[in-house]
C-alpha positions in Angstrom: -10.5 3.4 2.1 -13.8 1.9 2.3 -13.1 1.0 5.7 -13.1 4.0 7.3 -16.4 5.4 7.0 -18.0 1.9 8.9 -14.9 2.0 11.3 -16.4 5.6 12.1 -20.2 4.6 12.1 -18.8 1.0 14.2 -16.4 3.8 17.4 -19.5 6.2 17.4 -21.8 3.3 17.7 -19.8 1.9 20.7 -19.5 5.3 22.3 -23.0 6.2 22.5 -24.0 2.7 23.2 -21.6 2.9 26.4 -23.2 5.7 27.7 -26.0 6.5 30.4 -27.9 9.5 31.0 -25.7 10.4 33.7 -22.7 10.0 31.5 -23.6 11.7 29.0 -23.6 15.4 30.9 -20.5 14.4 32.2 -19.4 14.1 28.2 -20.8 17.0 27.2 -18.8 19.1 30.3 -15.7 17.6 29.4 -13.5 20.7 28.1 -11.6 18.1 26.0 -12.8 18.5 22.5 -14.4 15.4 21.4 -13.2 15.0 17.6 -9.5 16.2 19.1 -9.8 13.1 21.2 -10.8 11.0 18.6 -8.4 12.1 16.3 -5.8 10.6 19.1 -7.2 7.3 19.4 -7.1 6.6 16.1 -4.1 7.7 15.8 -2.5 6.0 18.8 -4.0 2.5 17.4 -3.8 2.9 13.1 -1.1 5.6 12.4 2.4 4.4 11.1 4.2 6.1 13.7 1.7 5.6 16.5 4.6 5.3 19.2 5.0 8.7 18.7 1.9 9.4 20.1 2.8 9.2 24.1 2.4 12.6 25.6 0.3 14.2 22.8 -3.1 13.7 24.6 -5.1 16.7 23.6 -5.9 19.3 26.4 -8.3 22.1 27.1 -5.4 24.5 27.4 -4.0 24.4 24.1 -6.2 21.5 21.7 -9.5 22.9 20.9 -9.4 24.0 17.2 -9.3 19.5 15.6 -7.3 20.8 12.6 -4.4 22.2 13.8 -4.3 19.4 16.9 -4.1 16.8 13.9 -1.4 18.8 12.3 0.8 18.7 15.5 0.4 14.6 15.9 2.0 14.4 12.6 5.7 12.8 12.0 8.2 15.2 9.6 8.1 13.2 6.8 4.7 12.6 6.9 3.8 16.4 6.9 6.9 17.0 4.1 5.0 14.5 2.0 1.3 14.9 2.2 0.8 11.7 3.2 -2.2 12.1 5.9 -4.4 14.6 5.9 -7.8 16.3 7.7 -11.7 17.5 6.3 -15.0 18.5 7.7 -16.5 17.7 4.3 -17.1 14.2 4.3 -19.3 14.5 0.3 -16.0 15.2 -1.1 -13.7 12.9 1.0 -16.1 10.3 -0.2 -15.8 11.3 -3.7 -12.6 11.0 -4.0 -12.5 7.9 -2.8 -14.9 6.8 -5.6 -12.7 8.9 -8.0 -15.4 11.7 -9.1 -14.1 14.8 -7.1 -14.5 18.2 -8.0 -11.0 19.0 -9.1 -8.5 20.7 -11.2 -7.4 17.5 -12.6 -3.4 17.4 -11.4 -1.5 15.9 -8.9 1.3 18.3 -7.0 3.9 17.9 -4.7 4.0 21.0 -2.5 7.1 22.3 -1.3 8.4 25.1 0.6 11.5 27.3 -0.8 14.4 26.6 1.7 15.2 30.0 3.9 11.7 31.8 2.4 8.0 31.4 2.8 7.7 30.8 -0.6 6.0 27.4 -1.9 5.9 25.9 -5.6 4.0 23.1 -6.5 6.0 20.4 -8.8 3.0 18.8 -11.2 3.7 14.9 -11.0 0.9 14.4 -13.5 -2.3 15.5 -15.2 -5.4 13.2 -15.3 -6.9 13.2 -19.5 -10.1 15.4 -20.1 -9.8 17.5 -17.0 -9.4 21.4 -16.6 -5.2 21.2 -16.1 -5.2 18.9 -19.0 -7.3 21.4 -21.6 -5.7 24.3 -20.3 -2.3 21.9 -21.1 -0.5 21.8 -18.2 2.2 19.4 -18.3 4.1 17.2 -15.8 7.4 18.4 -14.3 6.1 22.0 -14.6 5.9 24.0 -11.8 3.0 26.4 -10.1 4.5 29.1 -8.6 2.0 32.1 -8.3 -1.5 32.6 -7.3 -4.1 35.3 -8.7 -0.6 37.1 -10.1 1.0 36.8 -6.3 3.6 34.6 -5.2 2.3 31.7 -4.0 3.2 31.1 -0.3 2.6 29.5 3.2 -0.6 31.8 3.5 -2.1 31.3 -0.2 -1.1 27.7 -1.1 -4.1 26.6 0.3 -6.6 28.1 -2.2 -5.7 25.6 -4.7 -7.3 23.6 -2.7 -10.7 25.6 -2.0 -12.7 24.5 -5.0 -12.7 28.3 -6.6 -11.8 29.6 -9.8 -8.4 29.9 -9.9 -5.9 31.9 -12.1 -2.1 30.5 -11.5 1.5 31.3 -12.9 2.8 28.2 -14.3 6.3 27.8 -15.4 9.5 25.4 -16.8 12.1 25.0 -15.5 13.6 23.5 -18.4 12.7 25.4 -21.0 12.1 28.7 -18.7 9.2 29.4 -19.9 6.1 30.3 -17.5 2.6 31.6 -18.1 -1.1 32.4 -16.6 -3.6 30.1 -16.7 -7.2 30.0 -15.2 -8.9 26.7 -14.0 -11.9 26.1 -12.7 -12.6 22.8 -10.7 -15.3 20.1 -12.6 -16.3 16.9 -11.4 -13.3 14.8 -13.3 -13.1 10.9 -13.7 -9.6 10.0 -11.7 -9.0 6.6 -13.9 -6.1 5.2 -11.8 -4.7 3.7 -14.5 -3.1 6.6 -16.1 -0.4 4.8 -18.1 -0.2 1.4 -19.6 2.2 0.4 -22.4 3.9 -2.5 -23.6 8.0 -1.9 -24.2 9.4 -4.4 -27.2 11.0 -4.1 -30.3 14.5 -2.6 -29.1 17.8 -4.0 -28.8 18.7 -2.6 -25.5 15.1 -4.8 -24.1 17.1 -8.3 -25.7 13.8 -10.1 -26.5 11.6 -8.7 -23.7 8.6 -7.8 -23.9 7.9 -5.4 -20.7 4.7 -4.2 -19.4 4.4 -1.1 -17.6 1.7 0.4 -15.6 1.4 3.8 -13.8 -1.6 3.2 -11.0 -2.2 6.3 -9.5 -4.5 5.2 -6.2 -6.3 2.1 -5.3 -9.7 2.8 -6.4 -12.1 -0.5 -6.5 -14.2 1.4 -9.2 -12.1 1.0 -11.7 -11.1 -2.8 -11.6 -12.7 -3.2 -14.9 -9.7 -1.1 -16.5 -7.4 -2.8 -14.4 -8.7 -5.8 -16.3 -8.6 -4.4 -19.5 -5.1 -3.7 -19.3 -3.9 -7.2 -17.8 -5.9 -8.6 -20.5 -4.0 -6.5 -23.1 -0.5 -7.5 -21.4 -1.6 -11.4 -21.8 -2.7 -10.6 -25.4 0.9 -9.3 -26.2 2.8 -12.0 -24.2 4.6 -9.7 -21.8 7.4 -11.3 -20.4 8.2 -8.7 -17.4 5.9 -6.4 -15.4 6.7 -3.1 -13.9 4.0 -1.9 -11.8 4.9 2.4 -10.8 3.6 2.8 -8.0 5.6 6.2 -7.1 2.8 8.7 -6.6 0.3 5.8 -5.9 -1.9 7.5 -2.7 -2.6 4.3 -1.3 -6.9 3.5 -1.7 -9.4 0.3 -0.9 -8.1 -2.8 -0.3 -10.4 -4.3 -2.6 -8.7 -2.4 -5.1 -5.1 -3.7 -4.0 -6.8 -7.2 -3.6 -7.9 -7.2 -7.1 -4.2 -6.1 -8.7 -2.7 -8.4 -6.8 -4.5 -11.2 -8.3 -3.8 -10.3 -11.4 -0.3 -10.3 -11.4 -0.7 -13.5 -9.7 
């Protein structure tokens, strides 16, 4: 991820350095919205299904609000799972990246009640210290209401506002649910959420197997990544299973650095 704020910085650089005085009005008049348009060529060059992109020029007619152009360009299973994504607020894109955002403290995976506008958010996991964690929300529970409404395709989004928040949690195993209020704090997102050695059982014949849940590719916190190898080679781990499940994807010094220590 820490290439895209230079890739930015590297296409506006080329942009304005292509222009003269006389192009520029002629910029300025054009009716197509510039971010629309340069939500499109990235797209058409770096998005997995950039083939798709033929025909999806944006227009004057029908393109000029960048948000909602973005959310057309996108393939069904990328807008099922979350995968890509848009923001004006570049402080907290940034922090995120680093792993210090303003947040809650969970990861969910939204989805939408088939035949309804309802949506319920399935908790895959709850980062230590944080306010889902205190407030003890568990994985595998699921958020289903918002300030004591249903939570739907017109109110799902204020979990993601950075406000107060007071939401009906529930179990589906246990069916159980309660209220809870969080407010978001600047939380430490330690990728490495998990790591355990398995041994000591029959059914592992001998093996000792390491396990690691990495939850995003974040270069900041190499030095855990380390610790945790280190502990692996301590214990004489014999297999490796790296989860990579609800891994967001991150720097690729980050992926770089994992890499080498498996190798």
């Amino acid at each position: 991820m820490k290439k895209i704020i230079p890739l930015l910085l590297f296409a506006a650089t080329l942009f304005f350095a292509g222009c003269d005085p006389k192009q520029k009005d002629e910029v300025i008049d054009n009716a197509e919205p510039l971010v629309s348009q340069f939500i499109f060529d990235g797209m058409s060059a770096y998005y997995l299904w950039a083939d798709e992109m033929k025909n999806k020029k944006p227009n004057a007619a029908n393109e000029k609000d960048p948000s909602n152009y973005f959310k057309t360009l996108l393939n069904p299973l990328d807008t099922k799972n979350g995968w890509s994504w848009i923001t004006d607020d570049v402080n907290a894109l940034l922090a995120d990246f680093s792993g210090t955002p303003k947040d809650f403290g969970w990861s969910l995976a939204l989805y939408r009640i088939t035949g309804t506008n309802n949506v319920e958010g399935y908790v895959k996991y709850v980062f230590p210290n944080t306010p889902a964690a205190n407030a003890g929300v568990k994985r595998g529970e699921v958020v289903h209401q918002i300030g004591g409404a249903t939570m739907t395709i017109d109110n799902y989004s204020k979990l993601f506002e950075g406000n107060t928040l007071s939401v009906g949690i529930g179990n589906y195993a246990t069916s159980t649910t309660r209220t809870i209020s969080l407010t978001p704090v600047t939380i430490q997102t330690n990728p490495v959420l998990v790591d355990t050695v398995y041994k000591d059982k029959p059914e592992f014949a001998g093996k000792k197997i390491g396990y690691l849940f990495y939850t995003d590719f974040i270069g900041g916190y190499n030095p855990q990544l380390y610790s945790t190898f280190t502990d692996f080679k301590a214990q004489g781990i014999t297999d490796l299973i790296i989860d990579l499940r609800y891994n967001h994807g991150g720097g690729i010094d980050a992926a770089l650095y994992l890499a080498s220590l498996i190798a």
